[in-house]
mmCIF file as gemmi writes it, N, C-alpha and C atoms, coordinates in Angstrom:
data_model
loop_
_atom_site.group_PDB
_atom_site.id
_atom_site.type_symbol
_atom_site.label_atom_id
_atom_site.label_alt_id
_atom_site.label_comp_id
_atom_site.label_asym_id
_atom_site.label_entity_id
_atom_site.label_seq_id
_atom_site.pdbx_PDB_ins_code
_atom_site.Cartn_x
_atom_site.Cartn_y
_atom_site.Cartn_z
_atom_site.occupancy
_atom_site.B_iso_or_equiv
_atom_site.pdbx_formal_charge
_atom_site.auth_seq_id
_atom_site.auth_asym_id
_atom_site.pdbx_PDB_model_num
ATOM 1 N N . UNK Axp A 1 ? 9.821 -4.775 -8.66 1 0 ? 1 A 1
ATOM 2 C CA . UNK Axp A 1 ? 9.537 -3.355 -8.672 1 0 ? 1 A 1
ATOM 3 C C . UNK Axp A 1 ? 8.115 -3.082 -9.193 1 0 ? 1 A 1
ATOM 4 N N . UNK Axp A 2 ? 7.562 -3.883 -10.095 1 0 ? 2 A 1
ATOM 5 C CA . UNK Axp A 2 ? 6.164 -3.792 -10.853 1 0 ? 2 A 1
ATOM 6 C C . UNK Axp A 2 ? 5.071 -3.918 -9.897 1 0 ? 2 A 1
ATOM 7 N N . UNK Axp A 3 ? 5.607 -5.029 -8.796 1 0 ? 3 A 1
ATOM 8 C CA . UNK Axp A 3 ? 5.014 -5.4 -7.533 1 0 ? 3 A 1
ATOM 9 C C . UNK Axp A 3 ? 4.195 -4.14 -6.909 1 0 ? 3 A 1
ATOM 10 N N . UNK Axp A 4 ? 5.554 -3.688 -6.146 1 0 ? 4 A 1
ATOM 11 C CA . UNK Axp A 4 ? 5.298 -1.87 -5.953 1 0 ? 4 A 1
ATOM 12 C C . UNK Axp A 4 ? 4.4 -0.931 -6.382 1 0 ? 4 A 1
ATOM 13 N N . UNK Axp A 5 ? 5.219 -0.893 -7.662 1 0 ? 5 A 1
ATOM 14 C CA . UNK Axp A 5 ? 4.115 0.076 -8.375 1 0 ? 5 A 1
ATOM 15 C C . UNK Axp A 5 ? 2.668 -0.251 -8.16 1 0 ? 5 A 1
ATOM 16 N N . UNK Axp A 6 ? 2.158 -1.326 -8.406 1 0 ? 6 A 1
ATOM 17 C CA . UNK Axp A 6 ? 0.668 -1.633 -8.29 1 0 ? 6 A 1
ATOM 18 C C . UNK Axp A 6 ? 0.439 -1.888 -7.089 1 0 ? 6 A 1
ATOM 19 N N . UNK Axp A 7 ? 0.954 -1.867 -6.601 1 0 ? 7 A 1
ATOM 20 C CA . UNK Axp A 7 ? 0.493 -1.678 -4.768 1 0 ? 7 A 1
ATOM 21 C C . UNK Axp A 7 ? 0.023 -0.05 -4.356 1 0 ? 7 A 1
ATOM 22 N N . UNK Axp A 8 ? 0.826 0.116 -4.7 1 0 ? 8 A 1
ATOM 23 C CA . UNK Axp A 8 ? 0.772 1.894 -4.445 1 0 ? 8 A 1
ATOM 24 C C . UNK Axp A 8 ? -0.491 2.218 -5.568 1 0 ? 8 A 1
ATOM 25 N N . UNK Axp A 9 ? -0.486 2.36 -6.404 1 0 ? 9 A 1
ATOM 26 C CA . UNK Axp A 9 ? -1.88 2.951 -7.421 1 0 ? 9 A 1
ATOM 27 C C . UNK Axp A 9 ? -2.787 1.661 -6.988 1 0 ? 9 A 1
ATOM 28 N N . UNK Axp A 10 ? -2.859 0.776 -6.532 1 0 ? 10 A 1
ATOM 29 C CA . UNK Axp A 10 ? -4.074 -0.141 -6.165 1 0 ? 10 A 1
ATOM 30 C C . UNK Axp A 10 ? -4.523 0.796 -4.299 1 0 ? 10 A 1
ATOM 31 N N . UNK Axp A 11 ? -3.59 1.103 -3.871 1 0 ? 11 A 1
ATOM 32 C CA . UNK Axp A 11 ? -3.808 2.085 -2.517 1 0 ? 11 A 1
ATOM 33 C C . UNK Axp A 11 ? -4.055 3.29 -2.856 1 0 ? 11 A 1
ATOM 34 N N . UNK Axp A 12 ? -3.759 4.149 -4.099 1 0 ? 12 A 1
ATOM 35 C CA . UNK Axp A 12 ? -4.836 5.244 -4.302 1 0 ? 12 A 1
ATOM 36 C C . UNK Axp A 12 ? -5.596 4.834 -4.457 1 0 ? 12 A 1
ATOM 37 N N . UNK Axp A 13 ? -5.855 4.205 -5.429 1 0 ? 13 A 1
ATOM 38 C CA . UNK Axp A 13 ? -7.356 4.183 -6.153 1 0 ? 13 A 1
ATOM 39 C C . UNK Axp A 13 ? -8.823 3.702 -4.662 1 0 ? 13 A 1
ATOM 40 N N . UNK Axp A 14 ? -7.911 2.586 -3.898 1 0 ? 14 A 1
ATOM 41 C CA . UNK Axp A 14 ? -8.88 2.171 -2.429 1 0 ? 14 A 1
ATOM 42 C C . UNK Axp A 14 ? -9.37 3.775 -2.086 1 0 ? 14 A 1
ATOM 43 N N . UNK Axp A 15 ? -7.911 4.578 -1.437 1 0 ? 15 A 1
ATOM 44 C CA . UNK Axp A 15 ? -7.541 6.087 -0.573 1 0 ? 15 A 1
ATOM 45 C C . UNK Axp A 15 ? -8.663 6.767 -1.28 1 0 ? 15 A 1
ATOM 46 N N . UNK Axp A 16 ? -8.485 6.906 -2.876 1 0 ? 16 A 1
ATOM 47 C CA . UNK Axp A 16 ? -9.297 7.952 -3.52 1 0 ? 16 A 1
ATOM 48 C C . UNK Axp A 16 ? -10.499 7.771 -3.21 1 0 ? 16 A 1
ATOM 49 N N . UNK Axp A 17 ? -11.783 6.475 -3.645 1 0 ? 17 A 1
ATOM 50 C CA . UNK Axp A 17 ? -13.089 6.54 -3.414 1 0 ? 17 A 1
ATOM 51 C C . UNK Axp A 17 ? -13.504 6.401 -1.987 1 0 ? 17 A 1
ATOM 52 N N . UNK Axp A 18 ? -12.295 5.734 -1.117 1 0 ? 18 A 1
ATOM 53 C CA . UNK Axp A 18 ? -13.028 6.107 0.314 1 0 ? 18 A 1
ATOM 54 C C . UNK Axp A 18 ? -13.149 7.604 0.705 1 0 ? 18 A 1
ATOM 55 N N . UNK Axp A 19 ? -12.086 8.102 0.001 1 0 ? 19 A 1
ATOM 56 C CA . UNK Axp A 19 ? -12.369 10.005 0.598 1 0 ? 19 A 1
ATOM 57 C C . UNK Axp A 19 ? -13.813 10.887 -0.106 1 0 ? 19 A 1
ATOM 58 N N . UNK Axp A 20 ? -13.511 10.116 -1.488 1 0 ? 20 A 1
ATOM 59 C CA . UNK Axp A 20 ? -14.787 10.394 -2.226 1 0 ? 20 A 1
ATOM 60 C C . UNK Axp A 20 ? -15.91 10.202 -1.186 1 0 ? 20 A 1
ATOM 61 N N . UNK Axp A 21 ? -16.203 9.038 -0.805 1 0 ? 21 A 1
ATOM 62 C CA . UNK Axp A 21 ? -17.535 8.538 0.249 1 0 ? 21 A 1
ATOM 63 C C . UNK Axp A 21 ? -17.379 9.678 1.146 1 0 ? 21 A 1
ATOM 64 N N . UNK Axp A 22 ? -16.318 9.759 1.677 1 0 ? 22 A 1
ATOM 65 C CA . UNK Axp A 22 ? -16.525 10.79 3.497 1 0 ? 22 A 1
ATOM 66 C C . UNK Axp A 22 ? -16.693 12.255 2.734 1 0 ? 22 A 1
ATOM 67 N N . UNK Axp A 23 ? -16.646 12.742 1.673 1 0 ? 23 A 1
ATOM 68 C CA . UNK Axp A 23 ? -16.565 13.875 1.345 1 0 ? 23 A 1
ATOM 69 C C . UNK Axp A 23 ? -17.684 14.5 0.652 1 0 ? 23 A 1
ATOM 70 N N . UNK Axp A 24 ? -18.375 13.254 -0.032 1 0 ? 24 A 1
ATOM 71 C CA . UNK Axp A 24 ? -19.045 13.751 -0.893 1 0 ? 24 A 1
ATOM 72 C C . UNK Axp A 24 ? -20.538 13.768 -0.831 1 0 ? 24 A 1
ATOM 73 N N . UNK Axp A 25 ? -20.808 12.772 0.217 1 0 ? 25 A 1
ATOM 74 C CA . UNK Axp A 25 ? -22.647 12.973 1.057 1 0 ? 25 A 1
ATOM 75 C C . UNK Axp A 25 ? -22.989 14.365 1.247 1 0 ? 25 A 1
ATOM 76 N N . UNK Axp A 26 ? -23.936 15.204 1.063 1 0 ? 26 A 1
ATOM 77 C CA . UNK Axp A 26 ? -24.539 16.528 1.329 1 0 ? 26 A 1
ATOM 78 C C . UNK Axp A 26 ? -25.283 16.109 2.437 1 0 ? 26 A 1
ATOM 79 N N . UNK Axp A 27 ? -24.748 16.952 3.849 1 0 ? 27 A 1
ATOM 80 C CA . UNK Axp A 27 ? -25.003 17.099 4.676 1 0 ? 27 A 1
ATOM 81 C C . UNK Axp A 27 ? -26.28 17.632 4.836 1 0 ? 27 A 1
ATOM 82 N N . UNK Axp A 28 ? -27.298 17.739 5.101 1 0 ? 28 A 1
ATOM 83 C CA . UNK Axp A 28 ? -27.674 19.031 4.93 1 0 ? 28 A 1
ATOM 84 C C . UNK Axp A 28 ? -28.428 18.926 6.331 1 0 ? 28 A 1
ATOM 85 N N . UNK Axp A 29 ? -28.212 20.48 7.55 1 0 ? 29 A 1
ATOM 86 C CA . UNK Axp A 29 ? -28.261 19.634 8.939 1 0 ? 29 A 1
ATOM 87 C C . UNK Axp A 29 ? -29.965 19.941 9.257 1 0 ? 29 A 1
ATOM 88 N N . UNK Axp A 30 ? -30.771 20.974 8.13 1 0 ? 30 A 1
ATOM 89 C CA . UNK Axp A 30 ? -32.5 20.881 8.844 1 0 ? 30 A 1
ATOM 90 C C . UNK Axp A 30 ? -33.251 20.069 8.655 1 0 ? 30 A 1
ATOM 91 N N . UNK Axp A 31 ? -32.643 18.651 7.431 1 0 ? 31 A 1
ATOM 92 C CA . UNK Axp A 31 ? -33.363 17.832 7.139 1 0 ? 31 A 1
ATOM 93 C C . UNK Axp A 31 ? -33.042 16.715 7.835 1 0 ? 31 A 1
ATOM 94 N N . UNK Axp A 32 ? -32.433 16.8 8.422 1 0 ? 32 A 1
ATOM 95 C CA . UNK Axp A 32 ? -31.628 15.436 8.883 1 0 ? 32 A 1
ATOM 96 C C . UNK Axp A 32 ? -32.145 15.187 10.385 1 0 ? 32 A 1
ATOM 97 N N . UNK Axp A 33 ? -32.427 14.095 11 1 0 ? 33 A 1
ATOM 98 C CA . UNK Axp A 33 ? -32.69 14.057 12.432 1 0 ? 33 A 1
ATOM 99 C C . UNK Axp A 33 ? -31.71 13.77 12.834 1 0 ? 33 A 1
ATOM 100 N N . UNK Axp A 34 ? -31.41 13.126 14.235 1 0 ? 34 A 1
ATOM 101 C CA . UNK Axp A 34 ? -30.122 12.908 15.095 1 0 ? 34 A 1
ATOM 102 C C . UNK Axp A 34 ? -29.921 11.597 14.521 1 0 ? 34 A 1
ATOM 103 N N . UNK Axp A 35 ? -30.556 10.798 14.502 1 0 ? 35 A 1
ATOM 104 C CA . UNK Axp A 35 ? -30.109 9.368 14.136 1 0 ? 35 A 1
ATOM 105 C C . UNK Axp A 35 ? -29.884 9.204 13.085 1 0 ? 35 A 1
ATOM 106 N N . UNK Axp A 36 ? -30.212 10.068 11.935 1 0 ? 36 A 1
ATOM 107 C CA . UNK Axp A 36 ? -29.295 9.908 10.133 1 0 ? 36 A 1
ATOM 108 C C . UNK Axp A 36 ? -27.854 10.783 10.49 1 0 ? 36 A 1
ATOM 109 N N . UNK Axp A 37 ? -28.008 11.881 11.129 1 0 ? 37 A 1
ATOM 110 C CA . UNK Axp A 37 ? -26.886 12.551 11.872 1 0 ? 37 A 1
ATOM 111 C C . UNK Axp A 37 ? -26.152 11.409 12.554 1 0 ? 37 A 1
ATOM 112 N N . UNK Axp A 38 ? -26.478 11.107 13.206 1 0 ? 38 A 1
ATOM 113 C CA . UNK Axp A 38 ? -25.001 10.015 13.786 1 0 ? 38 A 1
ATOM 114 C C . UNK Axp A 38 ? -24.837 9.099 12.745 1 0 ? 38 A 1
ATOM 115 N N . UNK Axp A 39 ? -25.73 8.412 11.835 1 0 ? 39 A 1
ATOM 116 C CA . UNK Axp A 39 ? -25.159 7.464 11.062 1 0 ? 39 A 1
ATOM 117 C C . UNK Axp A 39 ? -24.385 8.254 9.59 1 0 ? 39 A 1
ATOM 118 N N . UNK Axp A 40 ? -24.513 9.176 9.8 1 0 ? 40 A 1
ATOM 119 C CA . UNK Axp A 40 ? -24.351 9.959 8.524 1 0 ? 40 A 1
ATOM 120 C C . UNK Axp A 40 ? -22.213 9.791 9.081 1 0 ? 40 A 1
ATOM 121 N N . UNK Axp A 41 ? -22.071 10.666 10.255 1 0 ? 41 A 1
ATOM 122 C CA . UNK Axp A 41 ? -20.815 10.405 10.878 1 0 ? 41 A 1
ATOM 123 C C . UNK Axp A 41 ? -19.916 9.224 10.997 1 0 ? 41 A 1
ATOM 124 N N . UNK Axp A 42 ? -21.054 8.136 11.664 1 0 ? 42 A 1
ATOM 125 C CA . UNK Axp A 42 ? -20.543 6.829 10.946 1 0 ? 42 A 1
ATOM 126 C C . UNK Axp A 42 ? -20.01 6.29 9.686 1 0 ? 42 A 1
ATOM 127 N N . UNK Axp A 43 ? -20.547 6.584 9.196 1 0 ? 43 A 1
ATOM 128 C CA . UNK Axp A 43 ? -20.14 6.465 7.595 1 0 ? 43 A 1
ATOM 129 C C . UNK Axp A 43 ? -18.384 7.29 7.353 1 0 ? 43 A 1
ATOM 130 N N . UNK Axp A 44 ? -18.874 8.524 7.811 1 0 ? 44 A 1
ATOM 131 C CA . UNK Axp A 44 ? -17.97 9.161 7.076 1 0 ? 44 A 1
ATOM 132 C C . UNK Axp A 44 ? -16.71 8.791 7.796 1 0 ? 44 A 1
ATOM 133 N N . UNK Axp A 45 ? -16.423 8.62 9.395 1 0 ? 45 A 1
ATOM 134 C CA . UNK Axp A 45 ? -15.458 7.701 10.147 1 0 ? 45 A 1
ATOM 135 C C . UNK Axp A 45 ? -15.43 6.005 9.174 1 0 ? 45 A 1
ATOM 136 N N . UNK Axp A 46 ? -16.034 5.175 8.791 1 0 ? 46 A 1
ATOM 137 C CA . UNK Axp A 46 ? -15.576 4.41 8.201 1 0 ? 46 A 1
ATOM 138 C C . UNK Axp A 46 ? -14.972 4.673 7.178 1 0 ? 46 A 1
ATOM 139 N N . UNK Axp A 47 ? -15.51 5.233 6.114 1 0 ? 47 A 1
ATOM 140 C CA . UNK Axp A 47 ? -14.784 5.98 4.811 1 0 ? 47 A 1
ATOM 141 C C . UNK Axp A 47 ? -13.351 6.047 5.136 1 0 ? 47 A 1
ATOM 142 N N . UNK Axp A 48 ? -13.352 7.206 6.281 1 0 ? 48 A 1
ATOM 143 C CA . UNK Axp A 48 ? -11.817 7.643 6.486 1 0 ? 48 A 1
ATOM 144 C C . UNK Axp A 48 ? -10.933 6.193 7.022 1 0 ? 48 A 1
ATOM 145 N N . UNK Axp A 49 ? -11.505 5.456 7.966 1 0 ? 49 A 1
ATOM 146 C CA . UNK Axp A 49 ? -10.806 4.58 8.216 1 0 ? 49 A 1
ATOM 147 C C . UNK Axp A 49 ? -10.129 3.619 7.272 1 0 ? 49 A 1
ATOM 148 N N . UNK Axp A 50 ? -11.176 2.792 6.713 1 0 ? 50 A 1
ATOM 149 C CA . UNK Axp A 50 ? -10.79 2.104 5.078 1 0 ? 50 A 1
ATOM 150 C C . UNK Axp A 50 ? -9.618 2.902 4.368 1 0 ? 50 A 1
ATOM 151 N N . UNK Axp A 51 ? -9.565 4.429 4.214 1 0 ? 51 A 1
ATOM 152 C CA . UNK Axp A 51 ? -8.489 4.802 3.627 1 0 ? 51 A 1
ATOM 153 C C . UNK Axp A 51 ? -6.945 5.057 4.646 1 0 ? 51 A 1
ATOM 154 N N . UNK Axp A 52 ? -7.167 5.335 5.772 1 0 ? 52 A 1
ATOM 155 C CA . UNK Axp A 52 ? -6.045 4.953 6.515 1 0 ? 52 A 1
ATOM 156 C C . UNK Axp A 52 ? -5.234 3.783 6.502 1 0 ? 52 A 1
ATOM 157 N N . UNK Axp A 53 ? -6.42 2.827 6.636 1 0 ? 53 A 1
ATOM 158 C CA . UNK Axp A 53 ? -6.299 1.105 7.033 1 0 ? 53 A 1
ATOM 159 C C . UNK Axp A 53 ? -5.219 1.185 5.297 1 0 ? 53 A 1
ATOM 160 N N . UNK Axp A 54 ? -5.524 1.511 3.797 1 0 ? 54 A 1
ATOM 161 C CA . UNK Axp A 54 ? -5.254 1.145 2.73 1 0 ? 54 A 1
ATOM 162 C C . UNK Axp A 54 ? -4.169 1.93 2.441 1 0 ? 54 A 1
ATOM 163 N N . UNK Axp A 55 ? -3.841 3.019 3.409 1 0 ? 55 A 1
ATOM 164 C CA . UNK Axp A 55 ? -2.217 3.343 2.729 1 0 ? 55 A 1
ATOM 165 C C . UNK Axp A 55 ? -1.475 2.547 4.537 1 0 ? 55 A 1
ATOM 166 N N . UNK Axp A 56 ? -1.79 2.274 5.581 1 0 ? 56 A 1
ATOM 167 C CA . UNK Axp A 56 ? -1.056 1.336 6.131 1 0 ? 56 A 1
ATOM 168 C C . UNK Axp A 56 ? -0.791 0.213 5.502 1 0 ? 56 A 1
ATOM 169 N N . UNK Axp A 57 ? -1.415 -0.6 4.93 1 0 ? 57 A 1
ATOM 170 C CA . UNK Axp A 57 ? -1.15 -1.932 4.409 1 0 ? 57 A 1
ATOM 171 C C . UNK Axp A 57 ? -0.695 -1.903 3.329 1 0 ? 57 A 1
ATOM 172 N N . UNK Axp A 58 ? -0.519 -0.555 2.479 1 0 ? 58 A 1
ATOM 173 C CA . UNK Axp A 58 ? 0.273 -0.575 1.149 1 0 ? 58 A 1
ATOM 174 C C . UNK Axp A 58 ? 1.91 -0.206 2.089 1 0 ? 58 A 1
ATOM 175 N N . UNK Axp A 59 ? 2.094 0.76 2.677 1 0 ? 59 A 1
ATOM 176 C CA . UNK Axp A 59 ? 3.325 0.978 3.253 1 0 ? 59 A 1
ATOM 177 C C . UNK Axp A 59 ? 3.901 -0.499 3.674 1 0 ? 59 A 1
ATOM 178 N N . UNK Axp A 60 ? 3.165 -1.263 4.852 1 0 ? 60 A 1
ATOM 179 C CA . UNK Axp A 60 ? 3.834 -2.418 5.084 1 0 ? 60 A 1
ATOM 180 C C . UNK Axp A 60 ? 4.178 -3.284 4.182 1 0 ? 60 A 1
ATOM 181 N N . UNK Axp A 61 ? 2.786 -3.632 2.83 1 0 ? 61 A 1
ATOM 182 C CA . UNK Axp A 61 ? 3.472 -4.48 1.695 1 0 ? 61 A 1
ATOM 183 C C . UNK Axp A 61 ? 4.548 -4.004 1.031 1 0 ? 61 A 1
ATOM 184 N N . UNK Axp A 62 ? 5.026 -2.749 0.568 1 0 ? 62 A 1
ATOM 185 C CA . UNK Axp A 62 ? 5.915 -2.096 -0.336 1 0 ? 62 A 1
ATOM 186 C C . UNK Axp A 62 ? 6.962 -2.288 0.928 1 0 ? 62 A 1
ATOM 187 N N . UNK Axp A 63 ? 7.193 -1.952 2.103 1 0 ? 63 A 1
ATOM 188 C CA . UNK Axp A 63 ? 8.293 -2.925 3.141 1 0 ? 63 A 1
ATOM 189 C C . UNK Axp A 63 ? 8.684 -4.029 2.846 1 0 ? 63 A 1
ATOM 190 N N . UNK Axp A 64 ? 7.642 -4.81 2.782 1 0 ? 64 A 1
ATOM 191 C CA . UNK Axp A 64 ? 8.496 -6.147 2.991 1 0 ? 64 A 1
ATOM 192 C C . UNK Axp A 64 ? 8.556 -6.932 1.095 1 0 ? 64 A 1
ATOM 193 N N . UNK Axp A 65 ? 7.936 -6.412 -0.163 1 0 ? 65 A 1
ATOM 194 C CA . UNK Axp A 65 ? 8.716 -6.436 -1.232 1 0 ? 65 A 1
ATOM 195 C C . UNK Axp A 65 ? 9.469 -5.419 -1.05 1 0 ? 65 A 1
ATOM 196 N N . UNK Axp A 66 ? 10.077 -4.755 -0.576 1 0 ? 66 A 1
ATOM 197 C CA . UNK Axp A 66 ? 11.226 -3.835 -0.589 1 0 ? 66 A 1
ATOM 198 C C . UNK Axp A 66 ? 12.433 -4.892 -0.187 1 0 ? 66 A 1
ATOM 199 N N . UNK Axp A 67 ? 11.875 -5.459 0.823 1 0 ? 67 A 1
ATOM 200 C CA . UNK Axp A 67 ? 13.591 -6.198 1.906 1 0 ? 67 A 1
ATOM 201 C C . UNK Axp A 67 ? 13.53 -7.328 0.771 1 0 ? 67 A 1
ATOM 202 N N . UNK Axp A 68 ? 12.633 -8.135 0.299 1 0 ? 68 A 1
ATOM 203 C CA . UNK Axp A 68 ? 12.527 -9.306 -0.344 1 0 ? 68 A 1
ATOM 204 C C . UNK Axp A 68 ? 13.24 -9.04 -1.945 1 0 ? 68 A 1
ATOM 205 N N . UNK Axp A 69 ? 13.208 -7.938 -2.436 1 0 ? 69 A 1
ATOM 206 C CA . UNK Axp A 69 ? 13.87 -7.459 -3.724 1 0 ? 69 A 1
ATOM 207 C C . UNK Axp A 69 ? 15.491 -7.038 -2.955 1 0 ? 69 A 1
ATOM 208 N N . UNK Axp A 70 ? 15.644 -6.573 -2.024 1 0 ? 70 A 1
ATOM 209 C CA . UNK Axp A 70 ? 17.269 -6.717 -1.539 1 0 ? 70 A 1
ATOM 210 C C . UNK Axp A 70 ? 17.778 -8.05 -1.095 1 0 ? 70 A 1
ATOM 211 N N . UNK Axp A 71 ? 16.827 -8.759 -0.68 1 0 ? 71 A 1
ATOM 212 C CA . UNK Axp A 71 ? 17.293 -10.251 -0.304 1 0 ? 71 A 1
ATOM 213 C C . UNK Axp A 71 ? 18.17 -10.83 -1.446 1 0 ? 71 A 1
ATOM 214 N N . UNK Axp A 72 ? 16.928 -10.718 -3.107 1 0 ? 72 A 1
ATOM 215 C CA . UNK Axp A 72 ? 17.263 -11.254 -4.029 1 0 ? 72 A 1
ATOM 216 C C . UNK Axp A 72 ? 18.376 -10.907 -4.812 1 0 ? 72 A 1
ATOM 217 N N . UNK Axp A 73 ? 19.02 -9.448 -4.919 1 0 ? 73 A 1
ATOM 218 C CA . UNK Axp A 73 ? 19.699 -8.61 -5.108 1 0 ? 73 A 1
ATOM 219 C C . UNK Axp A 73 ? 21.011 -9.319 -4.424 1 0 ? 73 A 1
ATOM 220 N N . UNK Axp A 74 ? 21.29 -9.423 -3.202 1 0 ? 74 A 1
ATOM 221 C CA . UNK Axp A 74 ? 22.201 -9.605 -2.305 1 0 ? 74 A 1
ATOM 222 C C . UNK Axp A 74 ? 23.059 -11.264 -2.936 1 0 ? 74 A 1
ATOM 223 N N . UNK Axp A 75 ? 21.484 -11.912 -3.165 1 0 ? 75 A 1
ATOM 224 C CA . UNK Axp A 75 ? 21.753 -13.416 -3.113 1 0 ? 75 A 1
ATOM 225 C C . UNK Axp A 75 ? 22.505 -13.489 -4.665 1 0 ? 75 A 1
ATOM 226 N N . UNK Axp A 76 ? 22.043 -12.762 -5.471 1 0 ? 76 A 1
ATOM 227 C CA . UNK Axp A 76 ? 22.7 -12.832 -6.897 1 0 ? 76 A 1
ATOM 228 C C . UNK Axp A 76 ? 24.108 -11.905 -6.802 1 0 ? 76 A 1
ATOM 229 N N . UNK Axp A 77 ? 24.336 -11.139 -5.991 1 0 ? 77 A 1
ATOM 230 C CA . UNK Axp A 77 ? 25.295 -10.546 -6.069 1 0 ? 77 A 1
ATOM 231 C C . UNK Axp A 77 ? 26.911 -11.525 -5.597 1 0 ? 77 A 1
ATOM 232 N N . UNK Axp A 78 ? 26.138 -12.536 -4.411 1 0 ? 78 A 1
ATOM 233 C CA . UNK Axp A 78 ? 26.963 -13.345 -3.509 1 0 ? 78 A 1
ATOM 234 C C . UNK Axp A 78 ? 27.412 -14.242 -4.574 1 0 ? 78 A 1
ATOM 235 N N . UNK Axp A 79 ? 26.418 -14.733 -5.399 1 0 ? 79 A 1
ATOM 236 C CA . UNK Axp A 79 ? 26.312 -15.959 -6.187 1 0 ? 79 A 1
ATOM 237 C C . UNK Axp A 79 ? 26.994 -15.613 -8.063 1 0 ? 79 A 1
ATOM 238 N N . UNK Axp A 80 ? 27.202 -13.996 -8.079 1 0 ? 80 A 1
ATOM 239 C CA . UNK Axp A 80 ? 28.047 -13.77 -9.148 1 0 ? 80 A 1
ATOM 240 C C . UNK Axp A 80 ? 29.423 -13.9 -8.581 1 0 ? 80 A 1
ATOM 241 N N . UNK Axp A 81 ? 29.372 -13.364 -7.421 1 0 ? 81 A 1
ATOM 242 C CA . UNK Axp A 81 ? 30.918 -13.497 -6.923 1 0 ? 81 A 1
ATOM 243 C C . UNK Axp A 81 ? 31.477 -14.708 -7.065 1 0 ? 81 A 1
ATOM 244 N N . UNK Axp A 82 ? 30.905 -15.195 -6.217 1 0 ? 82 A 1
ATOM 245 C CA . UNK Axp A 82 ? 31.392 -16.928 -6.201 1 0 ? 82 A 1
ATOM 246 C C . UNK Axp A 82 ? 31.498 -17.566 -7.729 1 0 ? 82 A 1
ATOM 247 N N . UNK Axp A 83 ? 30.812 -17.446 -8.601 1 0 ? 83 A 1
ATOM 248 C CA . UNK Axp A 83 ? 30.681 -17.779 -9.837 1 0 ? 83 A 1
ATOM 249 C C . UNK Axp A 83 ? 31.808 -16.978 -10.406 1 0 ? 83 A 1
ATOM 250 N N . UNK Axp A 84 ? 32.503 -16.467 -10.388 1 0 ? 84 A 1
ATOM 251 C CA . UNK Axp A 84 ? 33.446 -15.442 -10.982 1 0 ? 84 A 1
ATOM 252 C C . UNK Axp A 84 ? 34.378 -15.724 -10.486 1 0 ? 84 A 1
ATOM 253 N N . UNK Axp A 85 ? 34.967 -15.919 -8.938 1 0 ? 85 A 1
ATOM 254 C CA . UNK Axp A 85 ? 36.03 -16.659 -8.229 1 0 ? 85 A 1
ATOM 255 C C . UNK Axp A 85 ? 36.177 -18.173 -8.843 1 0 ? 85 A 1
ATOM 256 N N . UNK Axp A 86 ? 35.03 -18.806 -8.718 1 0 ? 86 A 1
ATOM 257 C CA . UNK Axp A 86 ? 35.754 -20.488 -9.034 1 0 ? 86 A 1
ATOM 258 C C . UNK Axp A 86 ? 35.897 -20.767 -10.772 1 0 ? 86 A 1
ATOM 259 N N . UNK Axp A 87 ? 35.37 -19.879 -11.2 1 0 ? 87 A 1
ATOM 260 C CA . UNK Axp A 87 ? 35.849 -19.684 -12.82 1 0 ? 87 A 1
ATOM 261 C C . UNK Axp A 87 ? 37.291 -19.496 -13.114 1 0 ? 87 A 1
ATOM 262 N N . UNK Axp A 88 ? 37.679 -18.392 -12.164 1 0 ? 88 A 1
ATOM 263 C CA . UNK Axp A 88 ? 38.921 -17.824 -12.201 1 0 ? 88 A 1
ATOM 264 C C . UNK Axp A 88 ? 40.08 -19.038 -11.746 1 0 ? 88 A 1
ATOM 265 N N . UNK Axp A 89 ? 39.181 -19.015 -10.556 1 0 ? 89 A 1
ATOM 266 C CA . UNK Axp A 89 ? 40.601 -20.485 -10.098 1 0 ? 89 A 1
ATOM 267 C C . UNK Axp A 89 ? 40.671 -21.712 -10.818 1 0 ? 89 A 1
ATOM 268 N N . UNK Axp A 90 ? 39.541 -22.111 -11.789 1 0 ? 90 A 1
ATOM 269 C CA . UNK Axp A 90 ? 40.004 -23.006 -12.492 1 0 ? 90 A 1
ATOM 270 C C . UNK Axp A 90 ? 40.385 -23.201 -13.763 1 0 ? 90 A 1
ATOM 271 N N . UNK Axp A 91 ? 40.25 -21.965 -14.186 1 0 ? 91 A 1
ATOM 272 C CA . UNK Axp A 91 ? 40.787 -21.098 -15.34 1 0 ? 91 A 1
ATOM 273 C C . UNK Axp A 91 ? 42.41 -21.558 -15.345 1 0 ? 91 A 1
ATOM 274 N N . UNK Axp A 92 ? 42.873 -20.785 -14.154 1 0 ? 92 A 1
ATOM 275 C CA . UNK Axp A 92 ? 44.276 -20.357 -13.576 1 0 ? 92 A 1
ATOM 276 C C . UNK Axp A 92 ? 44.729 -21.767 -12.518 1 0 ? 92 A 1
């Protein structure tokens, strides 16, 4: 579960300063020619991307430690049973 947690606040913290980047350049459009203008856009499309790309890959990791913490769950649950049955039967 600790796993999780720091997956997710390690994917804000990515989410947060890439939005910071796309948000926070001052545009300003009489100083600017076309070619700081398109790279200026560039930028701010990468920014956003990096933070897309970083809550996709936190969703998929928190997936699959999600199934992998029920795997383990399942396997101890199977393995108390059984441990509790052959106790019993040789108890009795």
């Amino acid at each position: 579960m600790k796993a999780i947690i720091r997956n997710i606040l390690l994917a804000c913290v990515i989410t947060m300063f890439a939005f910071f980047g796309a948000v926070a350049r001052k545009h300003k459009k009489a100083e600017m020619t076309e070619a700081q203008r398109t790279e200026a856009r560039k930028e701010t499309l990468t920014c956003l991307a990096v933070a897309f790309i970083a809550c996709g890959a936190c969703a998929w990791r928190c997936n699959v430690l999600y199934k992998r913490l029920n795997e383990e769950r399942e396997y101890q649950r199977r393995f108390n049973d059984y441990s509790r049955n052959t106790a019993y039967r040789r108890h009795y």
